[in-house]
MOPAC internal coordinates of N, CA, C and O (Angstrom, degrees):
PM7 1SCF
backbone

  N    0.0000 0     0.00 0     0.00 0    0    0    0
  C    1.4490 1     0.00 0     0.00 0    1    0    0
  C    1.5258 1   109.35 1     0.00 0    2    1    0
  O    1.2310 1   129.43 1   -35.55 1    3    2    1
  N    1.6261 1    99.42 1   144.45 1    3    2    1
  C    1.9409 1    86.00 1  -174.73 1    5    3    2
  C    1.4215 1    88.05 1  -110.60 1    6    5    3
  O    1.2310 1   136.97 1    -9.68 1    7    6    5
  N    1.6345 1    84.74 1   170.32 1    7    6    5
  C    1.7949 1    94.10 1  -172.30 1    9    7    6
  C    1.9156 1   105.23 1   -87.86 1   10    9    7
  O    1.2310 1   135.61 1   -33.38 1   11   10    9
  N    0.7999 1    87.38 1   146.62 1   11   10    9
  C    1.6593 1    84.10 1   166.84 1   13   11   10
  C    2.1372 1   112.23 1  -112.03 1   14   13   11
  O    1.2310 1   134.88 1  -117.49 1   15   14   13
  N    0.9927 1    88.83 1    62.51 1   15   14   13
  C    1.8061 1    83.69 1   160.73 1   17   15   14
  C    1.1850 1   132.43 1     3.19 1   18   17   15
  O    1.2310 1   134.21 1    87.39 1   19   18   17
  N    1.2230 1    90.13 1   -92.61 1   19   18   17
  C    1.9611 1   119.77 1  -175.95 1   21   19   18
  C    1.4762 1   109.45 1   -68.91 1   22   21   19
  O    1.2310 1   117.57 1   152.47 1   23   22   21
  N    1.5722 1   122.23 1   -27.53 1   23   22   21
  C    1.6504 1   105.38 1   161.54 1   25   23   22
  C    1.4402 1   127.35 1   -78.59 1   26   25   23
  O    1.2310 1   125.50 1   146.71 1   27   26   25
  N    1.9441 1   107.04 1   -33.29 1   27   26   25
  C    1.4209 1    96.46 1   165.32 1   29   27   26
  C    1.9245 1   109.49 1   -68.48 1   30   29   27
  O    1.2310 1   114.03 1   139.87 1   31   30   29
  N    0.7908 1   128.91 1   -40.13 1   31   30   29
  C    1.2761 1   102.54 1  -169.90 1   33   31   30
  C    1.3230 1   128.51 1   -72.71 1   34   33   31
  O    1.2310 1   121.30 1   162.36 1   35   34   33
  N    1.6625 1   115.12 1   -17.64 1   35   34   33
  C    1.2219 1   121.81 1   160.67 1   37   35   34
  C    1.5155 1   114.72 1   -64.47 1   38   37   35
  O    1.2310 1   113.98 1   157.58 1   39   38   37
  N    1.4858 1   129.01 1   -22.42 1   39   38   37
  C    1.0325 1   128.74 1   147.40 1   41   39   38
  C    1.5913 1   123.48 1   -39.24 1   42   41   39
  O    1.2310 1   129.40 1   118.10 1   43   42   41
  N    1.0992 1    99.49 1   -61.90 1   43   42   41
  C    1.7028 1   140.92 1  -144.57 1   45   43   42
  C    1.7844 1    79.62 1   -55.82 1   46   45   43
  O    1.2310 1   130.07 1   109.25 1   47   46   45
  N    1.3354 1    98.19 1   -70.75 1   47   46   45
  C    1.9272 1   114.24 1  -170.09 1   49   47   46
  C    1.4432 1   109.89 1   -82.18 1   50   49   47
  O    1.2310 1   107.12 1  -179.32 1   51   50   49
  N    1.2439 1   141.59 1     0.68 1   51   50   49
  C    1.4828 1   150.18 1   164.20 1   53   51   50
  C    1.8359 1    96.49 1   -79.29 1   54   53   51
  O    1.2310 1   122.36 1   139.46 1   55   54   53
  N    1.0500 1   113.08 1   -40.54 1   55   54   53
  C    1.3481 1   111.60 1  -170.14 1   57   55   54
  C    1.5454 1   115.76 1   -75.26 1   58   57   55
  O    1.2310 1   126.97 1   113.20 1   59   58   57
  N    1.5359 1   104.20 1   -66.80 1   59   58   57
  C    1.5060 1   121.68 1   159.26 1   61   59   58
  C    1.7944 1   114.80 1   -32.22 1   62   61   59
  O    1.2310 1   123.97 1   146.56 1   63   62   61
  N    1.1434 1   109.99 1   -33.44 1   63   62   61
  C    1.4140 1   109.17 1   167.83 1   65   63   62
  C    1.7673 1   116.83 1   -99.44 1   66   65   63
  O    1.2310 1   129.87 1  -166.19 1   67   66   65
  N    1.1200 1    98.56 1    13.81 1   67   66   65
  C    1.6693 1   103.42 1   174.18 1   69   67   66
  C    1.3238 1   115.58 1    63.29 1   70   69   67
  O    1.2310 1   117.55 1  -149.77 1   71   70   69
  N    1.3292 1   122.27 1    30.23 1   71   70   69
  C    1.2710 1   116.27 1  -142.43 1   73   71   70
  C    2.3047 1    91.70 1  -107.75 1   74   73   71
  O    1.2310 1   107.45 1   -38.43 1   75   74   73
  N    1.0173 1   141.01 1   141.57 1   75   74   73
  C    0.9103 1   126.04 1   159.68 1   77   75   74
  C    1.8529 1   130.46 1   -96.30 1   78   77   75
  O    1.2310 1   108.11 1   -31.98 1   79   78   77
  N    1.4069 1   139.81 1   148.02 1   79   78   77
  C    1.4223 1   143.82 1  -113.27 1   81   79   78
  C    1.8244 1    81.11 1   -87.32 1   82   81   79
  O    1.2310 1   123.96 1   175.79 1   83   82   81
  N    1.4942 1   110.02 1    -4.21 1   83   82   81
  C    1.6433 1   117.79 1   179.96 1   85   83   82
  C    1.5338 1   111.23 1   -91.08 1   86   85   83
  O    1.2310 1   121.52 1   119.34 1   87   86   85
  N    1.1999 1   114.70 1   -60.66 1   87   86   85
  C    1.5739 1   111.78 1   170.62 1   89   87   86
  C    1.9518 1   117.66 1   -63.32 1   90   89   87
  O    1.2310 1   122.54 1   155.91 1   91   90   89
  N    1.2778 1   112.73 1   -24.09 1   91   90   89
  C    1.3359 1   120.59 1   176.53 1   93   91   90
  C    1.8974 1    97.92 1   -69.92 1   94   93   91
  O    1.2310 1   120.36 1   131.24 1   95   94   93
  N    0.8382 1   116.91 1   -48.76 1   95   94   93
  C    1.1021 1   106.29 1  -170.75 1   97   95   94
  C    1.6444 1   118.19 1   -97.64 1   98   97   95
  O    1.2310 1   125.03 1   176.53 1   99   98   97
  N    1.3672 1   107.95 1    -3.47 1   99   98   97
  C    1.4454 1   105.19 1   153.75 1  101   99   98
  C    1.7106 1   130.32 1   -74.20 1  102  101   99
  O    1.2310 1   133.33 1   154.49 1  103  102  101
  N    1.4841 1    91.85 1   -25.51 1  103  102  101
  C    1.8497 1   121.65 1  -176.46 1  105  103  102
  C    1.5398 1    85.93 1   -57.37 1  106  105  103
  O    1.2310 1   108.97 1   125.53 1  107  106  105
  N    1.5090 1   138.25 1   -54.47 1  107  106  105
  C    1.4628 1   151.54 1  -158.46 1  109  107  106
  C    1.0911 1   126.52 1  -105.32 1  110  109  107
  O    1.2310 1   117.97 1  -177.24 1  111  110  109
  N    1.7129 1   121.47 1     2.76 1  111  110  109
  C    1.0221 1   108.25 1  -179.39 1  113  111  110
  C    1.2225 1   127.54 1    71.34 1  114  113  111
  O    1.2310 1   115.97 1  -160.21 1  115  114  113
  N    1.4847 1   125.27 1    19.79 1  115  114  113
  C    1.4922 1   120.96 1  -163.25 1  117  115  114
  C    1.6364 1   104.47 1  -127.06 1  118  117  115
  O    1.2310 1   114.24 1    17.48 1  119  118  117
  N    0.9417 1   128.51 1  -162.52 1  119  118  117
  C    1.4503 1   110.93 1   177.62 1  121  119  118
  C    1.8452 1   110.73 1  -121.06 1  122  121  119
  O    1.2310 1   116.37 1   -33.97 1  123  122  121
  N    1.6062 1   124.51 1   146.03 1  123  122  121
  C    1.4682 1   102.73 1  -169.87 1  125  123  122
  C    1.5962 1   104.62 1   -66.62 1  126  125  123
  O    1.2310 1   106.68 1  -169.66 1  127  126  125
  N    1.3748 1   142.39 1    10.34 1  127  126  125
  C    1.4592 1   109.83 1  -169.53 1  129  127  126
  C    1.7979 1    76.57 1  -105.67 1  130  129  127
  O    1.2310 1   109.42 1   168.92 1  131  130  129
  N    0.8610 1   137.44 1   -11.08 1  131  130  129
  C    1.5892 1   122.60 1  -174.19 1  133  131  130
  C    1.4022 1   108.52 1   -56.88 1  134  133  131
  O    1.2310 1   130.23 1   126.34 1  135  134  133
  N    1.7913 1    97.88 1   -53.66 1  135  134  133
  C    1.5216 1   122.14 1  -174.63 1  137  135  134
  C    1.4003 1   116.32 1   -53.98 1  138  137  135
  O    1.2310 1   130.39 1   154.88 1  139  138  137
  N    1.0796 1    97.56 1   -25.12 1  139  138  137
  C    1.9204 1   114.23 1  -170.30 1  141  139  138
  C    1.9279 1    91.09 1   -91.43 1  142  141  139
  O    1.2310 1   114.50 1   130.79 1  143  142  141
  N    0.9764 1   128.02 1   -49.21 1  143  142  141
  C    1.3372 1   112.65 1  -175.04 1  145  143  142
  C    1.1762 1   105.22 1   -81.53 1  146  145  143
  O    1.2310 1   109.98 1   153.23 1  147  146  145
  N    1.4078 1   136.42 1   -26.77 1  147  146  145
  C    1.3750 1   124.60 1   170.25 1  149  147  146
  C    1.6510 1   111.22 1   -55.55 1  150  149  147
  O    1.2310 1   123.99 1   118.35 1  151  150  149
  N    1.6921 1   109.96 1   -61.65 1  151  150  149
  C    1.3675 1    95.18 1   162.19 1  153  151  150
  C    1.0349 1   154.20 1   -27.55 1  154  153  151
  O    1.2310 1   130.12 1   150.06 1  155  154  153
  N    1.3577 1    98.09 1   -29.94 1  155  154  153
  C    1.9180 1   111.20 1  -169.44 1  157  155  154
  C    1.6535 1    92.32 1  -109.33 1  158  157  155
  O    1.2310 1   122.00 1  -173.80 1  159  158  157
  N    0.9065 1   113.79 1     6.20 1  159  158  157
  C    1.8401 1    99.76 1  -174.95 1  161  159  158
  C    1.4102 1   118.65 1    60.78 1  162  161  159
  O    1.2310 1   121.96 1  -144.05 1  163  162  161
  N    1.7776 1   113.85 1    35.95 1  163  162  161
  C    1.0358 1    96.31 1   172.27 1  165  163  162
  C    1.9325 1    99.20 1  -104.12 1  166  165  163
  O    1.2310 1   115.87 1  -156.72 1  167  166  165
  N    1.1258 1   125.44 1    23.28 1  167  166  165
  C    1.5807 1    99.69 1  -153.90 1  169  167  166
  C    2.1190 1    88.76 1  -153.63 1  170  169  167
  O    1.2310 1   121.20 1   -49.36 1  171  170  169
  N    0.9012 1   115.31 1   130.64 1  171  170  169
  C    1.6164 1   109.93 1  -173.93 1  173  171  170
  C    1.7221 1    89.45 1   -91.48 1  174  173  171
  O    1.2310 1   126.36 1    -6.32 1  175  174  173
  N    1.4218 1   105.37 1   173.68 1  175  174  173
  C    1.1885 1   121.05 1  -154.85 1  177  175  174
  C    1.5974 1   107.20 1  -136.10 1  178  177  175
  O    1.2310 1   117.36 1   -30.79 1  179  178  177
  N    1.2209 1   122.63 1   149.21 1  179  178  177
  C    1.1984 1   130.36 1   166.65 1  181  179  178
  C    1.4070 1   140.73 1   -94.40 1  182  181  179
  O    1.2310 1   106.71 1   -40.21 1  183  182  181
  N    1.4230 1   142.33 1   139.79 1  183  182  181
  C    1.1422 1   129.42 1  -150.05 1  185  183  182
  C    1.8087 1    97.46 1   -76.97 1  186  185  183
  O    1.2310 1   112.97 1   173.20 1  187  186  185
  N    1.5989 1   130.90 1    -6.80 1  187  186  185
  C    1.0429 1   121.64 1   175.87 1  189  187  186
  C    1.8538 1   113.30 1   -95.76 1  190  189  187
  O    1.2310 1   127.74 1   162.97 1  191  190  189
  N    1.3154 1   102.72 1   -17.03 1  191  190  189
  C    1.4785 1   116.90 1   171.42 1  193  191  190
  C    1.4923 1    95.01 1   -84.02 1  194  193  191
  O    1.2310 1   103.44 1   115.79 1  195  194  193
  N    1.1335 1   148.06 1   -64.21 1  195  194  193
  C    1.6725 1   133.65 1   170.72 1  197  195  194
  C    1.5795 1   125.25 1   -37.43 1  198  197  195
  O    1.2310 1   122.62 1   131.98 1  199  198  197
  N    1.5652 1   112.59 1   -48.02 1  199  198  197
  C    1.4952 1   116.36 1   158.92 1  201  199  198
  C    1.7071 1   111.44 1   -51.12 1  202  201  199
  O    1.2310 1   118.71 1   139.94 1  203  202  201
  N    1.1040 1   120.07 1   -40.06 1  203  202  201
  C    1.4942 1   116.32 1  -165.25 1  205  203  202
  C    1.8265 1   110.98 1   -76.39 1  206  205  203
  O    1.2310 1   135.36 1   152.01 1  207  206  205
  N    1.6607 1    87.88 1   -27.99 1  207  206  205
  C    1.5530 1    97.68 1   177.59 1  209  207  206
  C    1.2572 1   119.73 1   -61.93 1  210  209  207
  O    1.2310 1   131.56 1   113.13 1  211  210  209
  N    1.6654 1    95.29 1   -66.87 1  211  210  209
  C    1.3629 1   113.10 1   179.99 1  213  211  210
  C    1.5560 1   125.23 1   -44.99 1  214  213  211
  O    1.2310 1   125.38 1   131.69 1  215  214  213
  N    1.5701 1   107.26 1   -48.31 1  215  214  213
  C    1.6964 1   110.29 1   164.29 1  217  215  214
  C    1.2009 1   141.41 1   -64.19 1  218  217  215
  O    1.2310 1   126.23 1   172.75 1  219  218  217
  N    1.7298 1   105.62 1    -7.25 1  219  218  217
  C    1.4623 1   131.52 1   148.69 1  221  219  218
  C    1.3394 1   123.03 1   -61.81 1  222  221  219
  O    1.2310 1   127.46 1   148.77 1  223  222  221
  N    1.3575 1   103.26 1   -31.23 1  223  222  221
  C    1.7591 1   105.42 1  -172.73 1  225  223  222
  C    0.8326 1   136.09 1  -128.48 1  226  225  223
  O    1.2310 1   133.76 1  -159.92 1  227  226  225
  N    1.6653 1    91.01 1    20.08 1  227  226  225
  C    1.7100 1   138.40 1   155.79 1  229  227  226
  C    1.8269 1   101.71 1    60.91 1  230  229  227
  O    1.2310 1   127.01 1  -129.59 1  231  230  229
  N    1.7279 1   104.11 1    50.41 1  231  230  229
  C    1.6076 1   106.46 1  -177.39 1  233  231  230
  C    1.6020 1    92.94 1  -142.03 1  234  233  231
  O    1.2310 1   126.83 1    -6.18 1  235  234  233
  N    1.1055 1   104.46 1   173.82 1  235  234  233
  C    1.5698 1   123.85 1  -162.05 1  237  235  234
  C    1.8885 1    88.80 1   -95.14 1  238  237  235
  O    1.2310 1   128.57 1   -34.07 1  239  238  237
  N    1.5955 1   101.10 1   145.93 1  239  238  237
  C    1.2903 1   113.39 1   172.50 1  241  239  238
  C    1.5363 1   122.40 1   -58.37 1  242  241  239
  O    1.2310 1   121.59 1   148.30 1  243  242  241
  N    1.1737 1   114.57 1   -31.70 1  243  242  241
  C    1.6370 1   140.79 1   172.52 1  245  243  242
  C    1.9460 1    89.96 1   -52.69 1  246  245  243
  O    1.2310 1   125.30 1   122.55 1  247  246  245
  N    0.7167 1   107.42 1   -57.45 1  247  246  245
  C    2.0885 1   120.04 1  -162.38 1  249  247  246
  C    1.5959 1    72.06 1   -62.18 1  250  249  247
  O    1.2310 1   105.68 1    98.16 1  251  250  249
  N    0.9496 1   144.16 1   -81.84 1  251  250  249
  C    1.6258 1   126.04 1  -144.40 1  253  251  250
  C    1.6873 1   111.74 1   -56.32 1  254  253  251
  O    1.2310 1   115.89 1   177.95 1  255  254  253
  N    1.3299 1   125.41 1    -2.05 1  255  254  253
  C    1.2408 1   145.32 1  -173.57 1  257  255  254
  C    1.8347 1   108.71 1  -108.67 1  258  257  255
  O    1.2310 1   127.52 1   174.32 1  259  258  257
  N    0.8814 1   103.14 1    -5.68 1  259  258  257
  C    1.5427 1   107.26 1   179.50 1  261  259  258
  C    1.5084 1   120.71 1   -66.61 1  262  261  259
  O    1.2310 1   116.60 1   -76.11 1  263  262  261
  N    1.5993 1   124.07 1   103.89 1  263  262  261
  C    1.2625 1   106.68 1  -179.57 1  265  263  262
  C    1.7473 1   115.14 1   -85.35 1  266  265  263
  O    1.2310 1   116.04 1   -16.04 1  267  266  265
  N    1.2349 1   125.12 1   163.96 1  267  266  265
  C    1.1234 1   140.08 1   149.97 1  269  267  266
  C    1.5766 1   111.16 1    95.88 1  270  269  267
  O    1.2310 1   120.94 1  -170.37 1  271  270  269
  N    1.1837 1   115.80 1     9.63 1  271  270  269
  C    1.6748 1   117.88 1  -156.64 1  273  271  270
  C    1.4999 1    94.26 1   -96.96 1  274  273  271
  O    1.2310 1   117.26 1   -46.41 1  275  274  273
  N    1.3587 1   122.83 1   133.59 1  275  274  273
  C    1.3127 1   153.14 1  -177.02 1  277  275  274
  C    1.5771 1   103.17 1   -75.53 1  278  277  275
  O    1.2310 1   120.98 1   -25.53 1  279  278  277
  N    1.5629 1   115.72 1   154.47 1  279  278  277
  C    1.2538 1   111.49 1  -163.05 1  281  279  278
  C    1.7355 1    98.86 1   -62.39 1  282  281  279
  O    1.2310 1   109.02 1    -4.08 1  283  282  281
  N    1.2653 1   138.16 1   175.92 1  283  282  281
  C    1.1862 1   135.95 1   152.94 1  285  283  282
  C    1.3641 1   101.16 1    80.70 1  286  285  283
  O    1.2310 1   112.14 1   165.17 1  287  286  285
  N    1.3510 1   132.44 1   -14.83 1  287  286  285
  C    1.5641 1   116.65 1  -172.27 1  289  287  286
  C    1.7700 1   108.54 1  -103.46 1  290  289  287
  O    1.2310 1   123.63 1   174.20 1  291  290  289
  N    1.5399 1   110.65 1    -5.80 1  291  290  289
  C    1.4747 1   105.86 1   170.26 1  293  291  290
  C    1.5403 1   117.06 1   -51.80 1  294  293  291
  O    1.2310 1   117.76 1   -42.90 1  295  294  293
  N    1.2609 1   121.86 1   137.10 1  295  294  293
  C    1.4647 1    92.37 1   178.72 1  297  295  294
  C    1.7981 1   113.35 1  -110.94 1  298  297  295
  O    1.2310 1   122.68 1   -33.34 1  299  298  297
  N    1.0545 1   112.46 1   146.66 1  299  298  297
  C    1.7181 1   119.79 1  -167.67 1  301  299  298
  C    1.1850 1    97.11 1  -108.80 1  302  301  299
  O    1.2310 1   124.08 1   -76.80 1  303  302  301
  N    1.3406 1   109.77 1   103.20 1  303  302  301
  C    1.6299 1   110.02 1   150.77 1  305  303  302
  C    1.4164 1   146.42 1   -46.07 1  306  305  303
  O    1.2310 1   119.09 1   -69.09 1  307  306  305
  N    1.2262 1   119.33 1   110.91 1  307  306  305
  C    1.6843 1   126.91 1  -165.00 1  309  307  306
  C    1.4289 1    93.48 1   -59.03 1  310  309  307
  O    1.2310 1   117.03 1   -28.66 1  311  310  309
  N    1.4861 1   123.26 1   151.34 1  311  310  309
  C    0.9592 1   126.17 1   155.54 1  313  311  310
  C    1.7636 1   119.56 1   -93.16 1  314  313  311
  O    1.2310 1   113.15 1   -35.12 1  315  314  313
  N    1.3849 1   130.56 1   144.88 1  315  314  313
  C    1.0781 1   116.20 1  -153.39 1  317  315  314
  C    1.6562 1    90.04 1   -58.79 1  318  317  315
  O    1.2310 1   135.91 1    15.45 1  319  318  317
  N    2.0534 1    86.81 1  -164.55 1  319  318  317
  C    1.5989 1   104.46 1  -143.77 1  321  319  318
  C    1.6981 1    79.84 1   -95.51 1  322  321  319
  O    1.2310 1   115.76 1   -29.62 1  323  322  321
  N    1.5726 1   125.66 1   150.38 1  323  322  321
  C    1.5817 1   146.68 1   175.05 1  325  323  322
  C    1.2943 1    88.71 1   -99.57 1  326  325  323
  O    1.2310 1   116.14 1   -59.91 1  327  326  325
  N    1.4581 1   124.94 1   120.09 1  327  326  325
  C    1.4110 1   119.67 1   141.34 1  329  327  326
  C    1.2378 1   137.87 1   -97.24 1  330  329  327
  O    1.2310 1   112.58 1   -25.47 1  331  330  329
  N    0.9731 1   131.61 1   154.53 1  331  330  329
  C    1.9630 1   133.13 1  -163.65 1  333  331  330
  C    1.5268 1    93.26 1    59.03 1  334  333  331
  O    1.2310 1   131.78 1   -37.15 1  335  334  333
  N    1.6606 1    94.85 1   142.85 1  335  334  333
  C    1.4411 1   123.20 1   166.24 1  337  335  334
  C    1.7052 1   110.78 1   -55.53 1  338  337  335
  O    1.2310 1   113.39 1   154.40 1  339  338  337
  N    0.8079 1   130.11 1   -25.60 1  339  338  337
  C    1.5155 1   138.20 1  -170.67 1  341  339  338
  C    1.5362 1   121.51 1   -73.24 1  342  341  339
  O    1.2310 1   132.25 1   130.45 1  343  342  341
  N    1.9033 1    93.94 1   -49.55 1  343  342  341
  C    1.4495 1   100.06 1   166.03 1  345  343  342
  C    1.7232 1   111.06 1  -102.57 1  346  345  343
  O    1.2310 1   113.22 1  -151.93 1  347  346  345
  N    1.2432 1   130.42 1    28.07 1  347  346  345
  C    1.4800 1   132.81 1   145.91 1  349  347  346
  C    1.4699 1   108.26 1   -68.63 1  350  349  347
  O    1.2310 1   123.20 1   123.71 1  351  350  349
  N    1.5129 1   111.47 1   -56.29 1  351  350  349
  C    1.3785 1   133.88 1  -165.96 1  353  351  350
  C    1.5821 1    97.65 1   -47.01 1  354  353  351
  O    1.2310 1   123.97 1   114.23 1  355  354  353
  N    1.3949 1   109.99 1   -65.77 1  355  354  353
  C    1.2064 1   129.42 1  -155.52 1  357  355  354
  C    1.8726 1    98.14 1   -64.43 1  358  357  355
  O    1.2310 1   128.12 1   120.36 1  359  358  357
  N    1.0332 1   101.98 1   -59.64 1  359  358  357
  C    1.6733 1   102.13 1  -170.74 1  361  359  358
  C    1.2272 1   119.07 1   -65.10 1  362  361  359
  O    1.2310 1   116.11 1   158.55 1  363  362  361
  N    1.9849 1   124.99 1   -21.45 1  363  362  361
  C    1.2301 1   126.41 1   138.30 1  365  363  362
  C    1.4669 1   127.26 1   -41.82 1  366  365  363
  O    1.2310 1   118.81 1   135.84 1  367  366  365
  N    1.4911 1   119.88 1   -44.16 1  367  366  365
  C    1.3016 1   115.34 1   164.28 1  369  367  366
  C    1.4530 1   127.05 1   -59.73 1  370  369  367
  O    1.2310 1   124.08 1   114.36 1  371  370  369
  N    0.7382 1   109.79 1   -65.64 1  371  370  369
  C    1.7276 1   116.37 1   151.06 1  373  371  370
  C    1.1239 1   117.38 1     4.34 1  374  373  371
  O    1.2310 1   132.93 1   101.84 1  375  374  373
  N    1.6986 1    92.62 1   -78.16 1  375  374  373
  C    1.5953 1   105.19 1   172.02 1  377  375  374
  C    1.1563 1   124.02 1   -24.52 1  378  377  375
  O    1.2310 1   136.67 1    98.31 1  379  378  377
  N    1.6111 1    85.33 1   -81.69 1  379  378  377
  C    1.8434 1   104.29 1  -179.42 1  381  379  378
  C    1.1982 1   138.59 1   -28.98 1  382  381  379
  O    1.2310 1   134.56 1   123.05 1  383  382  381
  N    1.6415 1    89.44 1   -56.95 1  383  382  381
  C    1.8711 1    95.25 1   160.95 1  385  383  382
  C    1.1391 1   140.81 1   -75.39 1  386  385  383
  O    1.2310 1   119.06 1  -178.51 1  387  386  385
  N    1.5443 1   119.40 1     1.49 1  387  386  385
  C    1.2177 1   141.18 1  -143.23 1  389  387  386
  C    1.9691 1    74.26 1   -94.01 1  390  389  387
  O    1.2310 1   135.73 1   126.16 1  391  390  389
  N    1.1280 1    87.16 1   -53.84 1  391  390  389
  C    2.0531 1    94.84 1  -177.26 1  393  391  390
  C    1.0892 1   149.95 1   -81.00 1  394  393  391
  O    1.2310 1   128.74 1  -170.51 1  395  394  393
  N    1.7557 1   100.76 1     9.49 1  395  394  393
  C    1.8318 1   140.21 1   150.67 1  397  395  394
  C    1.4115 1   108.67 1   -69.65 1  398  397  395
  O    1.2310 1   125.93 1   -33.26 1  399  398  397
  N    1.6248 1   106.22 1   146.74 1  399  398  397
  C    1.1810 1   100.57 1   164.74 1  401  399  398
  C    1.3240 1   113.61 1   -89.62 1  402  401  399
  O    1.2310 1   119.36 1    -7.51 1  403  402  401
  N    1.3924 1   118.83 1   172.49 1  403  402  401
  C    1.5842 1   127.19 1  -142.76 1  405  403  402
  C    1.7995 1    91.41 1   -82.67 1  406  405  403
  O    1.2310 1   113.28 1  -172.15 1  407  406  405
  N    1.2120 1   130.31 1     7.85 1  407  406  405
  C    1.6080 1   121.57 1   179.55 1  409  407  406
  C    1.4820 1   105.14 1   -85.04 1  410  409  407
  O    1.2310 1   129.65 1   151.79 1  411  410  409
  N    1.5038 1    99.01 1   -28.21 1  411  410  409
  C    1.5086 1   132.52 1  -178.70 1  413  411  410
  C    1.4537 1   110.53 1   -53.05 1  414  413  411
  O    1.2310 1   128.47 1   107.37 1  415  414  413
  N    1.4085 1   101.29 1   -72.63 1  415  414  413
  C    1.3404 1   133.69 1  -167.33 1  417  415  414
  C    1.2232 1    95.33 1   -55.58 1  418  417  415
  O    1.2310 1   118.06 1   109.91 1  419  418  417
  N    1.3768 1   121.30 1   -70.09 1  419  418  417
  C    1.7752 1   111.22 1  -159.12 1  421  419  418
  C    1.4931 1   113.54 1   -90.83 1  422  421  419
  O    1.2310 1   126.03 1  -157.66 1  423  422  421
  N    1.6549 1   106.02 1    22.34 1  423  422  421
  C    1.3284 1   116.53 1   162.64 1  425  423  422
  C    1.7630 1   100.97 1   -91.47 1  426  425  423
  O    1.2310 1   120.24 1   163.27 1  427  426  425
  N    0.7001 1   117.14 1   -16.73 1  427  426  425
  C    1.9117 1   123.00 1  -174.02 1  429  427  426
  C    1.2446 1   101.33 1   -90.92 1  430  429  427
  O    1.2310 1   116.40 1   131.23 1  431  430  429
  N    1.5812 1   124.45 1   -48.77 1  431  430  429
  C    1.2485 1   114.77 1   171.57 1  433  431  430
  C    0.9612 1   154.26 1   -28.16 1  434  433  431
  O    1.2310 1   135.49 1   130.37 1  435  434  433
  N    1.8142 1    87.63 1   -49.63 1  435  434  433
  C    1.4376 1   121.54 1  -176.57 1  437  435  434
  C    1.3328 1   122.43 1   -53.38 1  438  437  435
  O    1.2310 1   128.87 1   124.54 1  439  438  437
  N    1.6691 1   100.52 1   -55.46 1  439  438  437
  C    1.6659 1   153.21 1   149.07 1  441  439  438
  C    1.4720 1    86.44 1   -11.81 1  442  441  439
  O    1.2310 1   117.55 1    75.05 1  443  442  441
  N    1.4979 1   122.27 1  -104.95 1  443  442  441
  C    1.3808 1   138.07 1  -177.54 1  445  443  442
  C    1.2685 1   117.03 1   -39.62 1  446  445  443
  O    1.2310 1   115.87 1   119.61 1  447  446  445
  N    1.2654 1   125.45 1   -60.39 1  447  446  445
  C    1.6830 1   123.15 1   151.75 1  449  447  446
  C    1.4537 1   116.91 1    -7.73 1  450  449  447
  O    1.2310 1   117.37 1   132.93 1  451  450  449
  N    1.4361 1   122.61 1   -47.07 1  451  450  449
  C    1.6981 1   140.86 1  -135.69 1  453  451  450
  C    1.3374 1    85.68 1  -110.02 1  454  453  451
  O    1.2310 1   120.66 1   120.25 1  455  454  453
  N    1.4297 1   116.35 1   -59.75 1  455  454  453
  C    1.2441 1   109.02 1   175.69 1  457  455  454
  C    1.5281 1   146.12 1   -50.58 1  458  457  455
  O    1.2310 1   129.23 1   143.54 1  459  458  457
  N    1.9314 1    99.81 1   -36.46 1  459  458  457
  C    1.2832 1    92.87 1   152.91 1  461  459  458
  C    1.0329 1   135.45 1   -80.66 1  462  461  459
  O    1.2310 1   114.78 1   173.80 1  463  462  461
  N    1.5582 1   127.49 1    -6.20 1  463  462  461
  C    1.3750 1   105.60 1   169.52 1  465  463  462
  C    1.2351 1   125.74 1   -73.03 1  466  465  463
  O    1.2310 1   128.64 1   146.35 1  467  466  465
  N    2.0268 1   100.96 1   -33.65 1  467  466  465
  C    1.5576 1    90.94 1   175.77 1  469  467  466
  C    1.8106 1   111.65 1   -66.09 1  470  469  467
  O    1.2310 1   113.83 1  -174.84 1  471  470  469
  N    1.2062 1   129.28 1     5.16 1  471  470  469
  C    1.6807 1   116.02 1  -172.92 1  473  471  470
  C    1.5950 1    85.78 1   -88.26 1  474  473  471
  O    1.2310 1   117.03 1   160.31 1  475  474  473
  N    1.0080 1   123.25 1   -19.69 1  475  474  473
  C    1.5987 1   136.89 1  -153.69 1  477  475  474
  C    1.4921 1   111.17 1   -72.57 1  478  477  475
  O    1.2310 1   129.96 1   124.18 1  479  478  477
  N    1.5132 1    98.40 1   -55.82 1  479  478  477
  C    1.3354 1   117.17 1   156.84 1  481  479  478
  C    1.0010 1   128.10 1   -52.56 1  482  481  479
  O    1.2310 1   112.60 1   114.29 1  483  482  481
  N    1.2065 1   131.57 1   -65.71 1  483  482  481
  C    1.3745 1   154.73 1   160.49 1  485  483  482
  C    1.8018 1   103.12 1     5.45 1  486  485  483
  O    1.2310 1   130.25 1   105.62 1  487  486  485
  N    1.5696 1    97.83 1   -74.38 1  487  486  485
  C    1.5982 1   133.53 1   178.66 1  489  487  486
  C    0.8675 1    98.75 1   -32.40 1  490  489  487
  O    1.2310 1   109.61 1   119.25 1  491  490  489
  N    1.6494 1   137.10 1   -60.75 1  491  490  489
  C    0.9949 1   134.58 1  -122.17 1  493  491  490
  C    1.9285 1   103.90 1  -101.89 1  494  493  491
  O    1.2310 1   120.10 1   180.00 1  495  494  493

């Protein structure tokens, strides 16, 4: 039997972050049965499907290559500290859209666009 590395540990740190094989693969854009065969070693992977992973689970592509590490000892890099509720909010959005495709994206825009004018109005 061969080992599969990079699916247990994408396990390994999907879990540790509570994350389920549905939100992991919404974080990336990928689909959950991909994630599930990557896990299980049924499905090889691409160095642009590993970038997408890895920047989901906020770890270096190298970390999905790590042999021997026990559950809990991968280590996940904090992202620095957000201060004020306002710019949490905001850089979560960010996020979010950051991982739509762009038909997506400049459908939200639009959205927000609309909105400020009506706040715009509002003011006035």
């Amino acid at each position: 039997m061969r080992d599969n590395i990079v699916g247990d540990n994408i396990r390994r740190i999907r879990e540790k972050m509570e994350l389920t094989q549905e939100e992991l693969a919404l974080r990336c854009d990928l689909t959950q049965g991909y994630i599930n065969f990557l896990e299980n070693g049924r499905r090889g992977y691409s160095r642009e499907s590993l970038m997408k992973i890895a920047n989901a689970l906020g770890i270096s592509i190298s970390q999905l290559f790590e042999e021997g590490k026990e559950k809990g000892q991968i280590h996940i890099e904090e992202t620095s500290p957000v201060y004020g509720k306002r710019r949490s909010t905001y850089d979560e959005i960010v996020s979010l859209l950051n991982k739509l495709p762009d038909t997506a994206v400049d459908h939200y825009k639009m959205l927000l666009k609309a909105e400020v004018a009506i706040r715009g109005k509002q003011k006035k």
